[in-house]
C-alpha positions in Angstrom: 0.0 0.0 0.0 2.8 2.4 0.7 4.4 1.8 -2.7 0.9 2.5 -4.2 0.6 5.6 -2.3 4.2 6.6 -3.4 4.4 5.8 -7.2 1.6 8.7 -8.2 4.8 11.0 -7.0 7.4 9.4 -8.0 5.6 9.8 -11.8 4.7 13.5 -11.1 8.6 14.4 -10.4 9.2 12.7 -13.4 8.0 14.7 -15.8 8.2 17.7 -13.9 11.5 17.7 -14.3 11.0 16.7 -18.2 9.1 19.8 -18.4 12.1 22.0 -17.1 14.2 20.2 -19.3 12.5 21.1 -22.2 11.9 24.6 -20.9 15.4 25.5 -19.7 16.3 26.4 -23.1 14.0 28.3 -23.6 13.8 31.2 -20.7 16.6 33.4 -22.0 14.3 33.7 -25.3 11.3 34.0 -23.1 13.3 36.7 -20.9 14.2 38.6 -23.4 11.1 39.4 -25.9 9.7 42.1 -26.3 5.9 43.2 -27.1 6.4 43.3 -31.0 4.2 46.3 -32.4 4.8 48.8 -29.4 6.7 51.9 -29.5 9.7 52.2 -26.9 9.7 54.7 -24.2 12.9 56.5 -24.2 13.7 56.1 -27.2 12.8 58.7 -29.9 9.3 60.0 -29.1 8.4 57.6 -26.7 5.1 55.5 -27.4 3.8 58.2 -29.5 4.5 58.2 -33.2 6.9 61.2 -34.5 4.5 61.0 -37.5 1.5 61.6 -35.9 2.9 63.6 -33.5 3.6 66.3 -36.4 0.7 65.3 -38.8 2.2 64.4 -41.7 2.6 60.5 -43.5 5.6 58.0 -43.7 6.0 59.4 -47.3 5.9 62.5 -46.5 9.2 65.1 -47.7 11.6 67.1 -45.7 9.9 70.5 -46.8 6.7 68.8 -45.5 7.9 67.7 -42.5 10.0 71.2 -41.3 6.5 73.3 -42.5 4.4 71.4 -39.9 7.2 71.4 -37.2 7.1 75.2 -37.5 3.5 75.5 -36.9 3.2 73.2 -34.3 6.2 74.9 -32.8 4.6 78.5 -32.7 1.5 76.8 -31.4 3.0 75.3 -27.9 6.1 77.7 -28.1 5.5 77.6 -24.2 6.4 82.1 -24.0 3.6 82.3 -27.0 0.9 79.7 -26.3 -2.4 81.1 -25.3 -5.2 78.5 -24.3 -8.4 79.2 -26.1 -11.9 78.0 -25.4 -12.7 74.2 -26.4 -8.9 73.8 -26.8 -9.0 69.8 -26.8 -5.0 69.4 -28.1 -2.1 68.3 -25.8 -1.3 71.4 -25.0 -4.0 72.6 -22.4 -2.2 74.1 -20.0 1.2 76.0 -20.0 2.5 72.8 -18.6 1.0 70.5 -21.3 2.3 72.8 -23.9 5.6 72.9 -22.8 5.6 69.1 -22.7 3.8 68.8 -26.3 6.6 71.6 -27.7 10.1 69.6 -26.4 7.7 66.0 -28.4 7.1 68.3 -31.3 11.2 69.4 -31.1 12.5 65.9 -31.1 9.8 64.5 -33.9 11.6 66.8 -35.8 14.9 66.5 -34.4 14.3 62.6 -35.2 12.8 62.9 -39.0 15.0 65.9 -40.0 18.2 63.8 -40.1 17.8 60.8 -43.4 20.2 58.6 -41.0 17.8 58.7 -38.0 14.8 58.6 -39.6 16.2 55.5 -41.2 16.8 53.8 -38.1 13.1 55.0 -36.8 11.5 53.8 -39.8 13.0 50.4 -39.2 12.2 50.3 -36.1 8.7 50.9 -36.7 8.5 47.9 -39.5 10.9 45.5 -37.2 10.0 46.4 -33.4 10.7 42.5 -32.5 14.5 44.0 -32.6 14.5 45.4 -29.4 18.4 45.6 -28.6 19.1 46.5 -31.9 17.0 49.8 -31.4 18.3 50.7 -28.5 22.3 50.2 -29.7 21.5 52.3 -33.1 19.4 55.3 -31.2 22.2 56.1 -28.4 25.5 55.2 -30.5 23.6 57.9 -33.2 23.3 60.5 -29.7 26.7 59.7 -28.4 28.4 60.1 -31.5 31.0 63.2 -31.8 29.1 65.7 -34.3 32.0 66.8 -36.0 32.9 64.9 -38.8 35.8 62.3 -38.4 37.9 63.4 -41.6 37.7 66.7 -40.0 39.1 66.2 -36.8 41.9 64.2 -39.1 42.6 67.0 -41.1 42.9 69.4 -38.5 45.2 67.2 -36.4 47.5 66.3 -39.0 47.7 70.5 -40.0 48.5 71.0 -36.1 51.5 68.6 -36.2 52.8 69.8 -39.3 53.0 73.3 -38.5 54.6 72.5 -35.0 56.9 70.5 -36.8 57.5 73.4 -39.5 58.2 75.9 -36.7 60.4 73.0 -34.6 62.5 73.2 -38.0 63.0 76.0 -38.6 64.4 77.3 -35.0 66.8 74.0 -35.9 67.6 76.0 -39.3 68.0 79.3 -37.2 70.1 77.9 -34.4 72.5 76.3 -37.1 72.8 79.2 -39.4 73.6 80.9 -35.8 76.6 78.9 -35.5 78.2 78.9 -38.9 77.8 82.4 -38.6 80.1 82.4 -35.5 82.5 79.8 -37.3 85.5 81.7 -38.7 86.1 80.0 -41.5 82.3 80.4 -43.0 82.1 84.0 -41.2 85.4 85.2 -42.8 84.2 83.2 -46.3 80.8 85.3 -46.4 82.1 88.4 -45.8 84.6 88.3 -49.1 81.2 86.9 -50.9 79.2 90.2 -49.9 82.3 92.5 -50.1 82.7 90.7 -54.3 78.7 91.5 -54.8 79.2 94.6 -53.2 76.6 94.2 -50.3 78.6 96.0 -47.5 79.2 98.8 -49.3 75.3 99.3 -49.5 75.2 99.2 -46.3 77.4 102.1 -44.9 76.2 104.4 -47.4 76.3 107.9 -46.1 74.5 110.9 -46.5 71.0 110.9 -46.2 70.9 107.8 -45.9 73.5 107.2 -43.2 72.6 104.4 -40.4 74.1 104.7 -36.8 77.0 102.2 -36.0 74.5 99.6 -34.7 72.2 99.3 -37.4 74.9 99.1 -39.7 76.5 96.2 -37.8 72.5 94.2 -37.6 72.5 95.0 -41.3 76.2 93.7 -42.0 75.3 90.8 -39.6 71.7 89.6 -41.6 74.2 90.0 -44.7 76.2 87.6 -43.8 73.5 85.0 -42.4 71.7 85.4 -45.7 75.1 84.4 -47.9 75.6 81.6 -45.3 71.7 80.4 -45.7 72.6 80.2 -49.2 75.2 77.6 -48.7 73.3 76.0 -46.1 70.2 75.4 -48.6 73.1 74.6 -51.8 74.8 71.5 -49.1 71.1 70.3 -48.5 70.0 70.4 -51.6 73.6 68.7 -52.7 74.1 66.1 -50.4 70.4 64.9 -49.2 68.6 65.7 -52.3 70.4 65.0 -55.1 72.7 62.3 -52.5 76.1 63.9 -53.9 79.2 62.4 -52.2 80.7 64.3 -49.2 84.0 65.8 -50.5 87.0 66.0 -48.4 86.1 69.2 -46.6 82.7 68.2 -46.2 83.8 65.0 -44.4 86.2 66.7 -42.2 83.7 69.4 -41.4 81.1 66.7 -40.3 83.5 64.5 -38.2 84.6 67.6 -35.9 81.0 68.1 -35.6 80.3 64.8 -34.7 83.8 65.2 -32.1 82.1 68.5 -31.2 85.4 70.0 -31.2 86.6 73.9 -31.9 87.8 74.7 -35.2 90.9 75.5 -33.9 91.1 72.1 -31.9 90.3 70.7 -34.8 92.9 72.3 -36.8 95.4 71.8 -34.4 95.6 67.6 -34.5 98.2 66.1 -36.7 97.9 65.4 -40.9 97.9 61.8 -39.8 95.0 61.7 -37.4 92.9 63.4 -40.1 94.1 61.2 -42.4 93.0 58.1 -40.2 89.3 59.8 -39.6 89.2 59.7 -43.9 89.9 56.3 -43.9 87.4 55.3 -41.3 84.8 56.8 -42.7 83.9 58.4 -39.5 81.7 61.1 -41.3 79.4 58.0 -41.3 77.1 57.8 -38.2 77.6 53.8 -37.5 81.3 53.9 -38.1 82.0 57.3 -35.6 80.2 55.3 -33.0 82.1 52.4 -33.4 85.5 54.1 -33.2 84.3 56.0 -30.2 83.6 53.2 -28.5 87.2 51.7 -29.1 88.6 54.7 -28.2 86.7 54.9 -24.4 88.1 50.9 -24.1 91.5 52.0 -24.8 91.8 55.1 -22.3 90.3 52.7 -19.8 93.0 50.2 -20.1 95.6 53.0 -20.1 94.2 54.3 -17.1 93.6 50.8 -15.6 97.7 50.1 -16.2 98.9 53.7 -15.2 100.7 53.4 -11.8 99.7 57.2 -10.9 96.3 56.3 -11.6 96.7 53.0 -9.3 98.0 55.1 -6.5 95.4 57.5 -6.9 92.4 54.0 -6.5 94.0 52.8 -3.5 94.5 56.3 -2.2 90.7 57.0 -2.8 89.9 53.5 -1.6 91.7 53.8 1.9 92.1 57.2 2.9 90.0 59.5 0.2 87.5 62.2 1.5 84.3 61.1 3.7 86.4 58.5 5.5 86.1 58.6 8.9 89.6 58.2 11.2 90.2 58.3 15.3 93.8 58.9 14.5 94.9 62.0 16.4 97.7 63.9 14.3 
Protein backbone atom coordinates (compact mmCIF):
# COMPACT_ATOMS: atom_id res chain seq x y z
CA UNK A 1 0.00 0.00 0.00
CA UNK A 2 2.80 2.43 0.74
CA UNK A 3 4.43 1.75 -2.66
CA UNK A 4 0.89 2.51 -4.21
CA UNK A 5 0.65 5.60 -2.35
CA UNK A 6 4.18 6.61 -3.38
CA UNK A 7 4.41 5.84 -7.23
CA UNK A 8 1.61 8.69 -8.16
CA UNK A 9 4.83 10.98 -6.99
CA UNK A 10 7.38 9.42 -8.02
CA UNK A 11 5.61 9.79 -11.82
CA UNK A 12 4.73 13.46 -11.07
CA UNK A 13 8.61 14.37 -10.42
CA UNK A 14 9.25 12.74 -13.37
CA UNK A 15 7.97 14.73 -15.78
CA UNK A 16 8.17 17.68 -13.90
CA UNK A 17 11.51 17.66 -14.31
CA UNK A 18 11.04 16.71 -18.20
CA UNK A 19 9.14 19.80 -18.41
CA UNK A 20 12.14 22.00 -17.12
CA UNK A 21 14.21 20.22 -19.28
CA UNK A 22 12.54 21.10 -22.24
CA UNK A 23 11.94 24.57 -20.86
CA UNK A 24 15.41 25.49 -19.73
CA UNK A 25 16.32 26.43 -23.11
CA UNK A 26 14.01 28.32 -23.61
CA UNK A 27 13.81 31.16 -20.74
CA UNK A 28 16.61 33.41 -22.00
CA UNK A 29 14.26 33.67 -25.27
CA UNK A 30 11.34 33.96 -23.06
CA UNK A 31 13.27 36.68 -20.86
CA UNK A 32 14.16 38.62 -23.40
CA UNK A 33 11.07 39.38 -25.92
CA UNK A 34 9.71 42.14 -26.25
CA UNK A 35 5.93 43.25 -27.07
CA UNK A 36 6.45 43.33 -30.95
CA UNK A 37 4.17 46.35 -32.43
CA UNK A 38 4.78 48.78 -29.40
CA UNK A 39 6.73 51.93 -29.52
CA UNK A 40 9.71 52.21 -26.92
CA UNK A 41 9.66 54.67 -24.21
CA UNK A 42 12.86 56.50 -24.21
CA UNK A 43 13.69 56.08 -27.18
CA UNK A 44 12.84 58.67 -29.91
CA UNK A 45 9.29 60.03 -29.06
CA UNK A 46 8.42 57.59 -26.70
CA UNK A 47 5.14 55.49 -27.35
CA UNK A 48 3.79 58.18 -29.54
CA UNK A 49 4.48 58.21 -33.24
CA UNK A 50 6.94 61.19 -34.46
CA UNK A 51 4.47 61.02 -37.54
CA UNK A 52 1.51 61.57 -35.93
CA UNK A 53 2.94 63.60 -33.52
CA UNK A 54 3.64 66.27 -36.35
CA UNK A 55 0.67 65.30 -38.81
CA UNK A 56 2.21 64.38 -41.68
CA UNK A 57 2.64 60.45 -43.49
CA UNK A 58 5.56 58.04 -43.67
CA UNK A 59 5.95 59.43 -47.27
CA UNK A 60 5.90 62.55 -46.52
CA UNK A 61 9.21 65.06 -47.75
CA UNK A 62 11.62 67.08 -45.71
CA UNK A 63 9.94 70.52 -46.82
CA UNK A 64 6.70 68.76 -45.51
CA UNK A 65 7.90 67.74 -42.48
CA UNK A 66 9.98 71.17 -41.28
CA UNK A 67 6.47 73.34 -42.48
CA UNK A 68 4.36 71.43 -39.87
CA UNK A 69 7.16 71.36 -37.24
CA UNK A 70 7.11 75.23 -37.46
CA UNK A 71 3.50 75.55 -36.85
CA UNK A 72 3.19 73.18 -34.26
CA UNK A 73 6.25 74.95 -32.79
CA UNK A 74 4.55 78.49 -32.71
CA UNK A 75 1.52 76.85 -31.44
CA UNK A 76 3.01 75.35 -27.94
CA UNK A 77 6.06 77.75 -28.05
CA UNK A 78 5.53 77.62 -24.15
CA UNK A 79 6.36 82.12 -23.96
CA UNK A 80 3.62 82.32 -26.99
CA UNK A 81 0.92 79.66 -26.32
CA UNK A 82 -2.37 81.13 -25.30
CA UNK A 83 -5.20 78.55 -24.30
CA UNK A 84 -8.41 79.22 -26.06
CA UNK A 85 -11.91 78.01 -25.39
CA UNK A 86 -12.68 74.21 -26.43
CA UNK A 87 -8.92 73.83 -26.76
CA UNK A 88 -8.98 69.80 -26.81
CA UNK A 89 -4.97 69.39 -28.08
CA UNK A 90 -2.08 68.30 -25.78
CA UNK A 91 -1.29 71.42 -24.97
CA UNK A 92 -3.98 72.64 -22.40
CA UNK A 93 -2.23 74.13 -20.00
CA UNK A 94 1.24 76.04 -19.98
CA UNK A 95 2.47 72.83 -18.61
CA UNK A 96 0.98 70.53 -21.27
CA UNK A 97 2.25 72.79 -23.85
CA UNK A 98 5.63 72.86 -22.79
CA UNK A 99 5.57 69.07 -22.75
CA UNK A 100 3.83 68.78 -26.32
CA UNK A 101 6.65 71.63 -27.71
CA UNK A 102 10.10 69.64 -26.42
CA UNK A 103 7.66 66.03 -28.42
CA UNK A 104 7.11 68.29 -31.33
CA UNK A 105 11.22 69.37 -31.10
CA UNK A 106 12.49 65.92 -31.08
CA UNK A 107 9.85 64.50 -33.92
CA UNK A 108 11.55 66.83 -35.82
CA UNK A 109 14.89 66.54 -34.41
CA UNK A 110 14.31 62.59 -35.15
CA UNK A 111 12.81 62.95 -39.02
CA UNK A 112 14.95 65.85 -40.03
CA UNK A 113 18.25 63.78 -40.14
CA UNK A 114 17.79 60.85 -43.38
CA UNK A 115 20.18 58.63 -41.05
CA UNK A 116 17.85 58.74 -37.99
CA UNK A 117 14.80 58.62 -39.61
CA UNK A 118 16.21 55.53 -41.23
CA UNK A 119 16.78 53.77 -38.10
CA UNK A 120 13.11 55.01 -36.76
CA UNK A 121 11.48 53.81 -39.83
CA UNK A 122 13.04 50.43 -39.19
CA UNK A 123 12.24 50.30 -36.06
CA UNK A 124 8.68 50.87 -36.72
CA UNK A 125 8.54 47.93 -39.48
CA UNK A 126 10.86 45.54 -37.18
CA UNK A 127 10.00 46.44 -33.39
CA UNK A 128 10.65 42.49 -32.48
CA UNK A 129 14.52 43.98 -32.62
CA UNK A 130 14.49 45.43 -29.40
CA UNK A 131 18.38 45.59 -28.55
CA UNK A 132 19.07 46.49 -31.92
CA UNK A 133 16.97 49.75 -31.38
CA UNK A 134 18.28 50.74 -28.53
CA UNK A 135 22.30 50.24 -29.74
CA UNK A 136 21.45 52.31 -33.11
CA UNK A 137 19.44 55.27 -31.21
CA UNK A 138 22.21 56.11 -28.39
CA UNK A 139 25.52 55.17 -30.54
CA UNK A 140 23.55 57.94 -33.18
CA UNK A 141 23.30 60.48 -29.72
CA UNK A 142 26.69 59.67 -28.38
CA UNK A 143 28.40 60.05 -31.55
CA UNK A 144 31.02 63.22 -31.76
CA UNK A 145 29.09 65.72 -34.25
CA UNK A 146 32.01 66.79 -35.98
CA UNK A 147 32.92 64.93 -38.84
CA UNK A 148 35.84 62.25 -38.43
CA UNK A 149 37.95 63.44 -41.57
CA UNK A 150 37.66 66.68 -39.99
CA UNK A 151 39.12 66.23 -36.84
CA UNK A 152 41.91 64.22 -39.07
CA UNK A 153 42.59 66.95 -41.05
CA UNK A 154 42.85 69.37 -38.51
CA UNK A 155 45.23 67.20 -36.36
CA UNK A 156 47.55 66.26 -38.97
CA UNK A 157 47.73 70.51 -39.97
CA UNK A 158 48.54 70.96 -36.06
CA UNK A 159 51.52 68.60 -36.17
CA UNK A 160 52.76 69.79 -39.35
CA UNK A 161 52.97 73.30 -38.49
CA UNK A 162 54.62 72.46 -35.02
CA UNK A 163 56.86 70.52 -36.84
CA UNK A 164 57.53 73.43 -39.47
CA UNK A 165 58.16 75.87 -36.68
CA UNK A 166 60.36 73.01 -34.57
CA UNK A 167 62.50 73.18 -38.01
CA UNK A 168 63.00 75.98 -38.59
CA UNK A 169 64.41 77.31 -35.03
CA UNK A 170 66.82 73.95 -35.94
CA UNK A 171 67.55 76.03 -39.31
CA UNK A 172 68.02 79.33 -37.20
CA UNK A 173 70.10 77.95 -34.41
CA UNK A 174 72.53 76.26 -37.11
CA UNK A 175 72.78 79.18 -39.40
CA UNK A 176 73.64 80.93 -35.82
CA UNK A 177 76.62 78.87 -35.46
CA UNK A 178 78.22 78.93 -38.94
CA UNK A 179 77.84 82.45 -38.63
CA UNK A 180 80.11 82.40 -35.47
CA UNK A 181 82.47 79.85 -37.33
CA UNK A 182 85.48 81.69 -38.66
CA UNK A 183 86.08 79.96 -41.54
CA UNK A 184 82.31 80.43 -42.97
CA UNK A 185 82.07 83.97 -41.22
CA UNK A 186 85.41 85.19 -42.83
CA UNK A 187 84.24 83.17 -46.34
CA UNK A 188 80.76 85.35 -46.42
CA UNK A 189 82.07 88.44 -45.80
CA UNK A 190 84.63 88.28 -49.11
CA UNK A 191 81.18 86.90 -50.90
CA UNK A 192 79.22 90.23 -49.95
CA UNK A 193 82.32 92.51 -50.08
CA UNK A 194 82.73 90.65 -54.31
CA UNK A 195 78.71 91.48 -54.77
CA UNK A 196 79.17 94.57 -53.23
CA UNK A 197 76.59 94.16 -50.34
CA UNK A 198 78.56 96.00 -47.51
CA UNK A 199 79.24 98.82 -49.32
CA UNK A 200 75.34 99.34 -49.50
CA UNK A 201 75.17 99.19 -46.32
CA UNK A 202 77.43 102.13 -44.88
CA UNK A 203 76.18 104.41 -47.42
CA UNK A 204 76.35 107.93 -46.08
CA UNK A 205 74.54 110.92 -46.49
CA UNK A 206 70.96 110.92 -46.19
CA UNK A 207 70.87 107.79 -45.91
CA UNK A 208 73.54 107.20 -43.21
CA UNK A 209 72.65 104.44 -40.37
CA UNK A 210 74.11 104.67 -36.84
CA UNK A 211 76.96 102.18 -36.02
CA UNK A 212 74.48 99.63 -34.67
CA UNK A 213 72.16 99.33 -37.38
CA UNK A 214 74.94 99.06 -39.72
CA UNK A 215 76.53 96.18 -37.76
CA UNK A 216 72.50 94.17 -37.57
CA UNK A 217 72.52 94.96 -41.34
CA UNK A 218 76.17 93.75 -42.02
CA UNK A 219 75.30 90.77 -39.58
CA UNK A 220 71.74 89.62 -41.62
CA UNK A 221 74.16 89.95 -44.75
CA UNK A 222 76.22 87.63 -43.79
CA UNK A 223 73.47 84.96 -42.38
CA UNK A 224 71.66 85.39 -45.72
CA UNK A 225 75.05 84.41 -47.92
CA UNK A 226 75.63 81.57 -45.26
CA UNK A 227 71.67 80.38 -45.75
CA UNK A 228 72.62 80.17 -49.21
CA UNK A 229 75.22 77.59 -48.65
CA UNK A 230 73.31 75.97 -46.09
CA UNK A 231 70.20 75.45 -48.65
CA UNK A 232 73.07 74.59 -51.79
CA UNK A 233 74.78 71.50 -49.12
CA UNK A 234 71.14 70.32 -48.48
CA UNK A 235 69.98 70.35 -51.64
CA UNK A 236 73.56 68.74 -52.74
CA UNK A 237 74.13 66.13 -50.44
CA UNK A 238 70.42 64.91 -49.19
CA UNK A 239 68.61 65.66 -52.32
CA UNK A 240 70.44 65.00 -55.15
CA UNK A 241 72.72 62.28 -52.51
CA UNK A 242 76.13 63.91 -53.87
CA UNK A 243 79.16 62.43 -52.19
CA UNK A 244 80.73 64.33 -49.21
CA UNK A 245 84.04 65.82 -50.53
CA UNK A 246 87.05 65.98 -48.39
CA UNK A 247 86.12 69.16 -46.63
CA UNK A 248 82.72 68.23 -46.16
CA UNK A 249 83.82 65.03 -44.43
CA UNK A 250 86.23 66.65 -42.24
CA UNK A 251 83.75 69.44 -41.41
CA UNK A 252 81.08 66.71 -40.26
CA UNK A 253 83.53 64.45 -38.19
CA UNK A 254 84.55 67.59 -35.93
CA UNK A 255 80.96 68.08 -35.61
CA UNK A 256 80.34 64.78 -34.65
CA UNK A 257 83.80 65.20 -32.10
CA UNK A 258 82.10 68.46 -31.15
CA UNK A 259 85.42 70.01 -31.15
CA UNK A 260 86.56 73.93 -31.85
CA UNK A 261 87.84 74.65 -35.17
CA UNK A 262 90.91 75.53 -33.86
CA UNK A 263 91.09 72.09 -31.91
CA UNK A 264 90.26 70.71 -34.77
CA UNK A 265 92.95 72.29 -36.81
CA UNK A 266 95.43 71.78 -34.42
CA UNK A 267 95.64 67.63 -34.53
CA UNK A 268 98.19 66.09 -36.72
CA UNK A 269 97.87 65.43 -40.92
CA UNK A 270 97.94 61.84 -39.76
CA UNK A 271 95.00 61.71 -37.43
CA UNK A 272 92.90 63.45 -40.10
CA UNK A 273 94.10 61.22 -42.39
CA UNK A 274 93.00 58.05 -40.20
CA UNK A 275 89.31 59.82 -39.61
CA UNK A 276 89.20 59.72 -43.91
CA UNK A 277 89.87 56.27 -43.90
CA UNK A 278 87.36 55.27 -41.32
CA UNK A 279 84.85 56.85 -42.73
CA UNK A 280 83.87 58.39 -39.49
CA UNK A 281 81.71 61.07 -41.30
CA UNK A 282 79.39 58.01 -41.26
CA UNK A 283 77.10 57.78 -38.22
CA UNK A 284 77.63 53.79 -37.48
CA UNK A 285 81.35 53.93 -38.07
CA UNK A 286 82.00 57.26 -35.60
CA UNK A 287 80.21 55.30 -32.97
CA UNK A 288 82.08 52.40 -33.45
CA UNK A 289 85.45 54.06 -33.17
CA UNK A 290 84.30 56.04 -30.22
CA UNK A 291 83.61 53.18 -28.55
CA UNK A 292 87.16 51.67 -29.10
CA UNK A 293 88.63 54.72 -28.15
CA UNK A 294 86.72 54.87 -24.45
CA UNK A 295 88.11 50.94 -24.10
CA UNK A 296 91.48 52.04 -24.83
CA UNK A 297 91.83 55.06 -22.27
CA UNK A 298 90.30 52.68 -19.80
CA UNK A 299 93.00 50.15 -20.13
CA UNK A 300 95.62 53.00 -20.10
CA UNK A 301 94.20 54.28 -17.08
CA UNK A 302 93.60 50.79 -15.56
CA UNK A 303 97.68 50.10 -16.20
CA UNK A 304 98.95 53.67 -15.23
CA UNK A 305 100.73 53.37 -11.83
CA UNK A 306 99.66 57.18 -10.87
CA UNK A 307 96.26 56.29 -11.59
CA UNK A 308 96.66 52.95 -9.33
CA UNK A 309 98.04 55.08 -6.54
CA UNK A 310 95.38 57.54 -6.88
CA UNK A 311 92.45 53.99 -6.46
CA UNK A 312 94.02 52.81 -3.45
CA UNK A 313 94.47 56.29 -2.21
CA UNK A 314 90.68 57.03 -2.84
CA UNK A 315 89.88 53.50 -1.58
CA UNK A 316 91.66 53.76 1.88
CA UNK A 317 92.11 57.17 2.89
CA UNK A 318 90.01 59.52 0.19
CA UNK A 319 87.55 62.19 1.46
CA UNK A 320 84.35 61.10 3.70
CA UNK A 321 86.41 58.47 5.51
CA UNK A 322 86.08 58.56 8.90
CA UNK A 323 89.61 58.15 11.21
CA UNK A 324 90.19 58.30 15.29
CA UNK A 325 93.78 58.85 14.49
CA UNK A 326 94.92 61.97 16.43
CA UNK A 327 97.71 63.93 14.29
Amino acid sequence: MGASLLSPGRGAGAAGRRWWVLLAPLLPALLLVRPAGALVEGLYCGTRDCYEVLGVSRSAGKAEIARAYRQLARRYHPDRYRPQPGDEGPGRTPQSAEEAFLLVATAYETLKDEETRKDYDYMLDHPEEYYSHYYHYYSRRLAPKVDVRVVILVSVCAISVFQFFSWWNSYNKAISYLATVPKYRIQATEIAKQQGLLKKAKEKGKNKKSKEEIRDEEENIIKNIIKIWYCRWIYNFNIKGKEYGEEERLYIIRKSMKMSKSQFDSLEEHQKETFLKRELWIKENYEVYKQEQEEELKKKLANDPRWKRYRRWMKNEGPGRLTFVDD
